[in-house]
C-alpha positions in Angstrom: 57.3 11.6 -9.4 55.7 8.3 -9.0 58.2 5.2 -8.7 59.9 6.8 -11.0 59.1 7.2 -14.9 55.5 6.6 -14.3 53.9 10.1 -15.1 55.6 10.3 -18.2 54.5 7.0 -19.4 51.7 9.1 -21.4 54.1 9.2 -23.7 55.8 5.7 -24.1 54.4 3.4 -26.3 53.9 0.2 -25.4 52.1 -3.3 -26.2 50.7 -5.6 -24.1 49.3 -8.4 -26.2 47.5 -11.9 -24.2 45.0 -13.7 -23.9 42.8 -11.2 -21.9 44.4 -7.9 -22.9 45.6 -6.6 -26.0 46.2 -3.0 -27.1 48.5 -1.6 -28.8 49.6 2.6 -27.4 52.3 3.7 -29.8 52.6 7.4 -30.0 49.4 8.4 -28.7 49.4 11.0 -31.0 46.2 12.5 -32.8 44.4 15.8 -33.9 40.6 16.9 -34.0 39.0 17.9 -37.1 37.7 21.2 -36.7 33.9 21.0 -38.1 30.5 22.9 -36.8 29.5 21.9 -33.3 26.4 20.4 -34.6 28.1 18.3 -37.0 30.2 17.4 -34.3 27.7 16.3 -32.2 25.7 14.3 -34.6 28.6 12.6 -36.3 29.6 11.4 -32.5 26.5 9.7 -31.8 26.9 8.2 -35.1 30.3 7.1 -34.1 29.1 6.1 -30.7 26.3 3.5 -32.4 28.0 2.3 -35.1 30.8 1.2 -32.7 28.8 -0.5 -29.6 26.4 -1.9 -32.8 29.7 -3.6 -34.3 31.3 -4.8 -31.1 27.8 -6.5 -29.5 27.0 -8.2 -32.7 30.5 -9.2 -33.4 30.8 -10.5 -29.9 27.2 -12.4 -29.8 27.8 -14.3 -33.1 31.3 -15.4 -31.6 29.2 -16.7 -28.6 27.0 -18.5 -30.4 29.5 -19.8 -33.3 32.6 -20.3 -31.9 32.6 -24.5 -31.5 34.5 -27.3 -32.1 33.9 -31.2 -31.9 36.5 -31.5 -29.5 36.9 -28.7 -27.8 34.3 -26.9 -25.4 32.5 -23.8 -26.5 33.4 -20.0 -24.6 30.7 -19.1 -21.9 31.5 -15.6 -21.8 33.2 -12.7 -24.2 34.1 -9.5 -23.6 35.2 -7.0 -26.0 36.6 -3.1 -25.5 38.0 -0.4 -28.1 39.5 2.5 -27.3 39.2 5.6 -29.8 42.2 7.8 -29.2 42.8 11.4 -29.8 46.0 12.6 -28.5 49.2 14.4 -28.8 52.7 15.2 -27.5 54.7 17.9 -28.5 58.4 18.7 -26.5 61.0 21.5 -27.2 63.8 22.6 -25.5 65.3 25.7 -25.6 63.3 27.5 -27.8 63.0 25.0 -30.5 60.5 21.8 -30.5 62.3 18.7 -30.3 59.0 16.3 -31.3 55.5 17.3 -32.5 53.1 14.7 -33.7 49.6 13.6 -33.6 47.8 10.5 -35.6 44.3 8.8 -34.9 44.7 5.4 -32.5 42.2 2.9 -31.9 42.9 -0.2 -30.0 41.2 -3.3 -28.7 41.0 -6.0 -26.2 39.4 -9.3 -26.0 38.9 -11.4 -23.2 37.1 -14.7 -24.0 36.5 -17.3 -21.2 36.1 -21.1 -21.6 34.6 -23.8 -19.3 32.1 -22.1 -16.4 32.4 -20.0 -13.8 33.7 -22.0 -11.4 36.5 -23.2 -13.6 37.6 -21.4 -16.8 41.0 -21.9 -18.7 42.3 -18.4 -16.9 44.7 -19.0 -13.3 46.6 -21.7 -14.9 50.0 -21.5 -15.6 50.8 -24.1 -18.4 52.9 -25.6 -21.1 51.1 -23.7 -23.7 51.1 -20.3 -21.4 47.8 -19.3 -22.7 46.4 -17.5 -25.5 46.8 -14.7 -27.6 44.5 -12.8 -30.3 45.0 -11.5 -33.5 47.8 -9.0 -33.5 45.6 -6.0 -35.5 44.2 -3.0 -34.8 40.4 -1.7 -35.4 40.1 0.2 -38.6 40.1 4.4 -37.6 36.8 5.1 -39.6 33.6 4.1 -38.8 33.1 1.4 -40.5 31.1 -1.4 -39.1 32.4 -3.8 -41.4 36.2 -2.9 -40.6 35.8 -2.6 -36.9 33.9 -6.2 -36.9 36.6 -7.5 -39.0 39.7 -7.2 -36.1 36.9 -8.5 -33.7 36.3 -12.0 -35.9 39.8 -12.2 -36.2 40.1 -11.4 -32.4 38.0 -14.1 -31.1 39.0 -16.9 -33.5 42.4 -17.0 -32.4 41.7 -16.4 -28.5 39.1 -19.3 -28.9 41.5 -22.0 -30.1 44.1 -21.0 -27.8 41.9 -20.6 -24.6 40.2 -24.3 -25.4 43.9 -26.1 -25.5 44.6 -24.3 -22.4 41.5 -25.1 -20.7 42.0 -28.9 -21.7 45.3 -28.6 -20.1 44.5 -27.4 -17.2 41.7 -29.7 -16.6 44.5 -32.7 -17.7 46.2 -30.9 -14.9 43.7 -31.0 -12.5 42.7 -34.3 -12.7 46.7 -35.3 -12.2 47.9 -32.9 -9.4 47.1 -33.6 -5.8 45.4 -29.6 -5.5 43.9 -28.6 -2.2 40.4 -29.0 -2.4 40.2 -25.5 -1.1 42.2 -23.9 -4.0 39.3 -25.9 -6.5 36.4 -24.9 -4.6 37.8 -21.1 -5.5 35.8 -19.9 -8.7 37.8 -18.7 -11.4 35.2 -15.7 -12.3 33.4 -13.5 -10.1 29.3 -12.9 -11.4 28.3 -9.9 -10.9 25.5 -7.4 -12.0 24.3 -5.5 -15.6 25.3 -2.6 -15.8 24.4 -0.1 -18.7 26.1 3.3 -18.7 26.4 5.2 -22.0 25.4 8.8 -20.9 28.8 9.9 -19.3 29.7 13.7 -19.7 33.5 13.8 -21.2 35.9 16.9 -21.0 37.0 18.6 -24.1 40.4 18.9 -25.3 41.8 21.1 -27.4 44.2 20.4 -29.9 45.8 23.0 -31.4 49.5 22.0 -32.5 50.8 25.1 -33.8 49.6 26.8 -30.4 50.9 24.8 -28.1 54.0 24.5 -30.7 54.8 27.8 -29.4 53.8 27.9 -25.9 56.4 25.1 -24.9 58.8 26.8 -27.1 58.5 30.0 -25.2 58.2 28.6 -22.1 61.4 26.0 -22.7 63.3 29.5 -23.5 63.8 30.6 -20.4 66.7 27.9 -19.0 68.6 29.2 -21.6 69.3 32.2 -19.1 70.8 29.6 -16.9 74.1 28.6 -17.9 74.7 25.8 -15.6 72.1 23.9 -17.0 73.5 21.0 -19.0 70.0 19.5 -20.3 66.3 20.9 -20.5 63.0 20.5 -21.8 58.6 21.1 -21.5 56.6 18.9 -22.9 52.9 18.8 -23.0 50.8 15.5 -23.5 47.1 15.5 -24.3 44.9 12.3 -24.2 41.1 12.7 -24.8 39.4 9.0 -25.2 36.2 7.0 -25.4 36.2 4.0 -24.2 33.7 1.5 -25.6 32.7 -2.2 -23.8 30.1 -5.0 -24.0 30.2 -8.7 -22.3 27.6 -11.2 -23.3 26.1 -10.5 -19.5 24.6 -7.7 -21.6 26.8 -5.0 -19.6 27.6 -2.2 -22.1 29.8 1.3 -21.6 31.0 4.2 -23.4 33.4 6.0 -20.9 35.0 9.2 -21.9 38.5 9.3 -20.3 40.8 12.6 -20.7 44.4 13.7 -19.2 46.5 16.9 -19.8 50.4 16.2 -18.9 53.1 19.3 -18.7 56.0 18.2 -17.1 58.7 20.3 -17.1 62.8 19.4 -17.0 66.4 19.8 -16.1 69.2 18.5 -15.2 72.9 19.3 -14.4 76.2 18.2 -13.1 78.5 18.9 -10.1 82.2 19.4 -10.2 82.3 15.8 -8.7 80.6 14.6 -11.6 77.3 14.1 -9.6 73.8 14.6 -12.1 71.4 16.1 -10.4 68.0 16.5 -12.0 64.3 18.1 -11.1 61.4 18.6 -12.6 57.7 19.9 -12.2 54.4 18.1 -13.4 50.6 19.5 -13.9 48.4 16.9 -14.3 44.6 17.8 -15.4 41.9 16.6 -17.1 41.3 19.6 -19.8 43.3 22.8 -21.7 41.1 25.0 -19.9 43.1 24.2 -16.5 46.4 24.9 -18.1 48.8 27.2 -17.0 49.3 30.8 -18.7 52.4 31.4 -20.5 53.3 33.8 -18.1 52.5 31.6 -15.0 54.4 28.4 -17.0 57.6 31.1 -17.2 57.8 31.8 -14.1 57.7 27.6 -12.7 60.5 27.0 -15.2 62.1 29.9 -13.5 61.5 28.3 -10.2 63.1 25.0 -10.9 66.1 26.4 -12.8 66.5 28.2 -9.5 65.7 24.8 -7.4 68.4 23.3 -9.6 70.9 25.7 -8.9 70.3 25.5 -5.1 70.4 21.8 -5.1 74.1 22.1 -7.0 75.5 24.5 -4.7 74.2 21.9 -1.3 76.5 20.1 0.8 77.0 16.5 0.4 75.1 15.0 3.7 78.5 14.7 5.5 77.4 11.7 8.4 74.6 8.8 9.2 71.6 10.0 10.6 69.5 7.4 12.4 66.4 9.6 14.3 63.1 10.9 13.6 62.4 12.1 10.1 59.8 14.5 8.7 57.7 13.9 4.9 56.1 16.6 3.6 53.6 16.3 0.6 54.6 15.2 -2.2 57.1 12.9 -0.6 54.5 11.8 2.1 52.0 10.8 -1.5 54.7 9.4 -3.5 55.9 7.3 -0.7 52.5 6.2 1.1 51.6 4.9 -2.8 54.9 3.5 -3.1 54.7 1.3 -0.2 50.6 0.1 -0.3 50.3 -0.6 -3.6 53.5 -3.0 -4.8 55.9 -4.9 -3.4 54.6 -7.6 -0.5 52.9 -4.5 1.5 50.3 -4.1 -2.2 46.6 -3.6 -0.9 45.9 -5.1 -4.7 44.7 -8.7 -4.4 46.2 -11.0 -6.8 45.2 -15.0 -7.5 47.8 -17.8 -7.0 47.1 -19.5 -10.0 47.5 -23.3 -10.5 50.6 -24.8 -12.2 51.3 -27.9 -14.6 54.6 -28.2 -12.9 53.0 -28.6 -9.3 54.7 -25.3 -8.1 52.5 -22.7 -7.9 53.9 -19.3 -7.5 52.1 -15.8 -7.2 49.2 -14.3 -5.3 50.1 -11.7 -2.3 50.9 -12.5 0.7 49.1 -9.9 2.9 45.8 -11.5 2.0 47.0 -13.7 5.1 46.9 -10.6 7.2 43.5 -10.4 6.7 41.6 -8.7 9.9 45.3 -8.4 11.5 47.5 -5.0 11.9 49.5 -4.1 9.3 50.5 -0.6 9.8 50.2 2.0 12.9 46.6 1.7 14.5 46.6 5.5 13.7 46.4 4.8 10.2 43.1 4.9 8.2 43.3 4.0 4.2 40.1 4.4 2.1 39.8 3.9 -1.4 37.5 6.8 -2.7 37.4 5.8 -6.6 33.6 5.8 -6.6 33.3 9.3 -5.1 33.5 12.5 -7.7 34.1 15.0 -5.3 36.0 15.4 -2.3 35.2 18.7 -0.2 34.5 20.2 -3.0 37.2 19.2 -5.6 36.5 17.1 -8.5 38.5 13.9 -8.0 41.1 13.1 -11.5 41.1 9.6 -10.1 37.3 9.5 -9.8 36.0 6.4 -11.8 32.3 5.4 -12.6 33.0 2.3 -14.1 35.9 -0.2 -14.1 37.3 -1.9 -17.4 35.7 -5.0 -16.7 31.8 -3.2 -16.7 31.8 -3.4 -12.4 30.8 0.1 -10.4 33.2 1.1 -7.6 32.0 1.9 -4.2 31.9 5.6 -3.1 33.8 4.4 -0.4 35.7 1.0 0.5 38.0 1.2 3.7 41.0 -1.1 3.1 42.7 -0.5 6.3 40.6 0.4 9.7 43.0 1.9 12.9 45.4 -0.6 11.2 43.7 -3.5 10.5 43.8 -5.2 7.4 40.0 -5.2 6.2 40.0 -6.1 2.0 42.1 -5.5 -0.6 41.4 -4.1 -3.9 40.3 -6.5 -6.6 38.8 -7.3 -10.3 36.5 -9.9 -10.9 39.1 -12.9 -10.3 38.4 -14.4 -7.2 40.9 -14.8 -4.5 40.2 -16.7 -0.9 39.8 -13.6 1.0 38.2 -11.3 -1.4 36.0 -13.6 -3.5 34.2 -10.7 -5.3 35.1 -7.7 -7.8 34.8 -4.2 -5.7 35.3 -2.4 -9.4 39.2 -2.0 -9.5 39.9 -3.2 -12.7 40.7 0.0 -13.7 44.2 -0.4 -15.8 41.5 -2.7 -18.4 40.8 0.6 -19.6 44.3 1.3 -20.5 44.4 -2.3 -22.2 46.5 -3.7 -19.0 45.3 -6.5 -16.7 46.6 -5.2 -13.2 44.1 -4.1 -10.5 44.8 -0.5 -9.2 42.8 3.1 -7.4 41.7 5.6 -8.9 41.4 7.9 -5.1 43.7 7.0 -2.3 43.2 8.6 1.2 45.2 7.6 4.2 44.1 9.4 7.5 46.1 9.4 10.7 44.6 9.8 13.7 46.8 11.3 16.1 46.9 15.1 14.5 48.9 17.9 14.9 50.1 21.0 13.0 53.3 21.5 11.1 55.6 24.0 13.7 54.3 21.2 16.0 55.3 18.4 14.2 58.9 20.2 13.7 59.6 20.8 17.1 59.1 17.4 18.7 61.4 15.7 15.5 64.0 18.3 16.6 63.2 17.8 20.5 63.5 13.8 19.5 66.6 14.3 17.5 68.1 15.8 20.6 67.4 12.8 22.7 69.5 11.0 20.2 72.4 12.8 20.2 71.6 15.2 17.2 71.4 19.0 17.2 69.7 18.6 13.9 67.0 16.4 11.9 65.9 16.0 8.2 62.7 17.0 6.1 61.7 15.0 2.9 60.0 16.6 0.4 60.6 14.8 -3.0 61.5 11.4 -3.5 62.4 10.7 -7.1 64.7 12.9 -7.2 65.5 12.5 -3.2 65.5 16.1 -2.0 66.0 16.2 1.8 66.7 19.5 4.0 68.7 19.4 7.4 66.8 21.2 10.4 68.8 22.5 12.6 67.9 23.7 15.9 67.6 27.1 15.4 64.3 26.6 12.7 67.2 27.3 9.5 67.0 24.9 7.0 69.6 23.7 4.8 69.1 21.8 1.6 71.9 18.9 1.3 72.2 16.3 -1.6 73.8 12.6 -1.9 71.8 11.7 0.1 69.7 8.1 0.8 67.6 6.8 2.7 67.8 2.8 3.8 65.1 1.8 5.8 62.1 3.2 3.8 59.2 0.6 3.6 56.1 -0.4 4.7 57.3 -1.1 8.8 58.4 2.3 8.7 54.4 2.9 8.3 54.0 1.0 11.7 56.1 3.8 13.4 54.9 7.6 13.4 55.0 9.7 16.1 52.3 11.9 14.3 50.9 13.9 11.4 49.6 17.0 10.3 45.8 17.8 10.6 45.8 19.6 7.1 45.4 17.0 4.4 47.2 17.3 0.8 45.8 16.4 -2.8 47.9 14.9 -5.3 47.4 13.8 -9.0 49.1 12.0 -11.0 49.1 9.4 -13.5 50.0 5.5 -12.6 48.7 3.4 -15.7 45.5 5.6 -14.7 44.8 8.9 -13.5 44.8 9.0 -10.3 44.6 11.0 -7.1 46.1 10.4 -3.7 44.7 12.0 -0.3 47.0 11.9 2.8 48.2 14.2 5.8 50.6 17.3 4.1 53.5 15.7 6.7 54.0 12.5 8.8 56.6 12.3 10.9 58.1 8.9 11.1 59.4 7.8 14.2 63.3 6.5 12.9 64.5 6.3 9.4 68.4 6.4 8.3 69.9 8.7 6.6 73.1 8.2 5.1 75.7 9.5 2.2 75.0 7.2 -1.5 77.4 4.6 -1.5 76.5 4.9 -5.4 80.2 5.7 -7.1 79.2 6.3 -11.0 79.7 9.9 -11.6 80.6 11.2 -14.8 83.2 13.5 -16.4 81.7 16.7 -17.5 81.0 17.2 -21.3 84.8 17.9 -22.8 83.2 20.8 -25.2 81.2 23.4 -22.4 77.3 23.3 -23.4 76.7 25.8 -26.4 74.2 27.1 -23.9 77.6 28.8 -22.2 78.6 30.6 -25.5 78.4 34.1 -25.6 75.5 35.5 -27.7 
């Protein structure tokens, strides 16, 4: 799992409500009205016009009418709604714990005052900013309704966004700022783009069938008595996402994500919990497991549970060569290269009423310098469907803010810092938008990938790659090293000479960050796929093992384990 908690996100709600986003996901739940396909398709082109009609129309009058006496008029609007149909349905056990579905459609405004060279945006103020109106768009197609939130919308951003624009301008004018940091536009121009012909994946949203294939799929832990808490739970997200900016750039992007993650968890006689879980990310029904195939993983990870109870605590410090095998090697390579100080994500420093300026990301001053192993290779592949044949989850045509990925955009080259991933706010070494605005289309303002790839150059296969760390292990005084292959939950082997493995558990590792990426001894020449979902889907390519050079490994110095349930679990009563 992803930094923790970040798969099953599908299912939080949340709101992020500014100046330049607002949207509201609460219970993304939603179900499809079964009708003729030909009524289907006709009353969705309906939809589709009466929708981009409202929002373009709504958005040029603002342009034109939004002015004061004393305050200067907006130069540029943009306006997106998202039309949701989703739902999320859990059991555990054999009985369904939550089942819902509702119709969602949300919106986001971003409305820009001053020029392009200086807007009221990368300011930090008194006044903080703006905000809209706190509303939804209507669910029917109604022009009137869906215009309605959008007037609303653009009034209050325009009155806010004004003030903040005077003030920053007040600010300017008062501050000593770098000429350098003012020559820096606030908002990148960039091309018209109309796409409104994109093929969509279908969904289907059956409750009462899916109803009963978690429930018979959530039975099976109930063989396992040691288990103190399970649970499936299925998420489906099918979406059309609808844009226009008064550049004349216009979308309508169909976005679509099937989540089954499956749980459990358990506690030692120490009172450690210890927890797994699996996760099937896809973009339709159709690539669902059968009920049969589902089964049978849950029987796995009761199984993985069990073995990961009965392991050893890790009983001494290990500092020596360590081995990550794929998922680990994904969930860690993303980890570490896209937050934190190491984040290939450009971000602006904005300026500041107060004088102190604080933000933007510090291994823009890297640029064209090493900043991991020159082995290492990271391309961002967002613009690219395919990739040897396999559709691409993460694969994006468009960006939230109407800009078209590259195919391909290397990031890192033999270890040199070459860009960094970035919307259409300008920072000093990547002036320009290379179409990563891609959490815009979940109503959020952060720049991320859709595809990932790292490539390591110096290849070699896995029994290879086991024998040196072993042969290196030995040079440091260990008949023994460790394999990674989970991180959230940490699940580490020991491998010991002889090629047996041995899972242990308490483990932690110290040392894990991005300088660990500036020492591997090697990788593997077979490459591993991995999708997920981290505020958008998303697909990350690397080597199926690395094996860094020295990590530590020691025992969790962590001391909160709990008393077992007084009452045993009613699972443990005999039927």
């Amino acid at each position: 799992m992803l930094v923790s908690k970040q798969i099953t996100d599908m299912k939080q709600s949340y709101i992020t409500t500014s100046k330049s986003m607002k949207f509201n996901i609460t219970k993304i739940f939603i179900c499809i009205l079964l009708i003729f396909p030909s009524e289907t398709i006709f009353a969705q082109e309906n939809k589709d016009a009466i929708i981009s009609k409202a929002i373009q129309e709504e958005v040029e009058r603002g342009l034109a009418g939004l002015k004061l006496e004393s305050l200067k008029p907006p130069f540029f609007i943009s306006y997106t709604l998202g039309d949701f149909k989703s739902m999320a349905i859990s059991a555990s056990l054999g009985s369904i714990l939550d089942s819902g579905y509702a119709p969602v459609r949300t919106s986001s405004a971003r409305l820009l005052i001053g020029d392009y060279q200086c807007t009221d945006e990368n300011f930090t103020g008194g006044s903080g900013g703006g905000s809209g109106y706190d509303g939804t768009p209507c669910i029917d197609n109604d022009e009137r309704g869906i215009r309605f939130t959008i007037w609303k919308d653009l009034d209050a951003i325009y009155k806010s966004a004004a003030e903040t624009y005077e003030e920053k301008i007040s600010t300017i004018k008062q501050l000593n700022i770098p000429q350098k940091d003012l020559d820096l536009p606030d908002w990148d121009k960039t091309p018209t783009v109309v796409m409104n012909d994109i093929p969509g994946k279908e969904i289907d949203f059956d409750q009462s069938k899916y109803e009963d294939y978690l429930k018979q799929a959530s039975l099976v832990f109930s063989d396992y008595k040691y288990i103190l808490d399970s649970g499936v739970s299925l998420n489906m997200l099918s979406s059309k996402i609808y844009f226009y900016n008064t550049e004349k750039t216009s979308f309508q992007l169909p976005i679509s994500c099937v989540s089954l993650i499956g749980r459990v968890s358990t506690m030692t006689e120490e009172g450690e919990t210890i927890s797994d879980y699996f996760s099937i990310i896809c973009k339709d029904t159709k690539s669902l497991p059968s009920l049969e195939d589902l089964k049978k993983k849950c029987v796995e990870l009761a199984e993985r549970l069990q073995s990961k109870t009965k392991a050893p605590v890790i009983d001494e410090a290990y500092t020596g060569p360590v081995l990550y095998e794929k998922q680990a090697v994904a969930e860690t390579f993303y980890a570490n290269f896209t937050q934190g100080g190491s984040s290939l994500i450009a971000k602006r420093k904005p300026i500041s009423s107060s004088g102190y300026s604080y933000g933007g990301n510090s291994l823009e001053e890297m640029m064209d310098k090493r900043i991991t192993s020159r082995e290492i290779t990271i391309e961002d592949l967002t613009g690219t469907k395919e990739y040897n044949g396999k559709p691409l989850m993460g694969y994006y045509p468009i960006d939230g803010e109407g800009v078209v990925p590259p195919a391909k955009l290397t990031l890192v080259e033999n270890g040199i810092l070459k860009t960094l991933l970035n919307g259409r706010v300008p920072t000093p070494k990547v002036p320009h938008s290379n179409g990563h605005s891609l959490s815009s289309l979940n109503m959020s303002s952060s720049i991320s990938s859709g595809v990932l790839r790292m490539q390591y150059a110096n290849t070699q296969d896995v029994q290879s790659l086991r024998k040196e760390m072993l042969q290196r292990a030995k040079e440091e005084g260990y008949d023994y090293a460790y394999i990674v292959r989970g991180v959230a939950p940490l699940s580490v082997y020991r491998l010991n000479a002889d090629g047996s493995e041995q899972l242990v558990r308490s483990a932690v590792i110290k040392n894990m960050n991005d300088q660990a990426f500036k020492r591997i001894i090697a990788a593997s020449n077979k490459e591993f796929i991995h999708d997920t979902v981290a505020g958008n889907l998303l697909t990350i390519i690397v080597p199926d093992a690395i094996l860094f050079e020295e990590l530590q490994i020691q025992k969790t110095t962590t001391d909160n384990y709990q008393k077992p349930p007084i009452v045993p679990h009613p699972n443990t009563i005999n039927q």
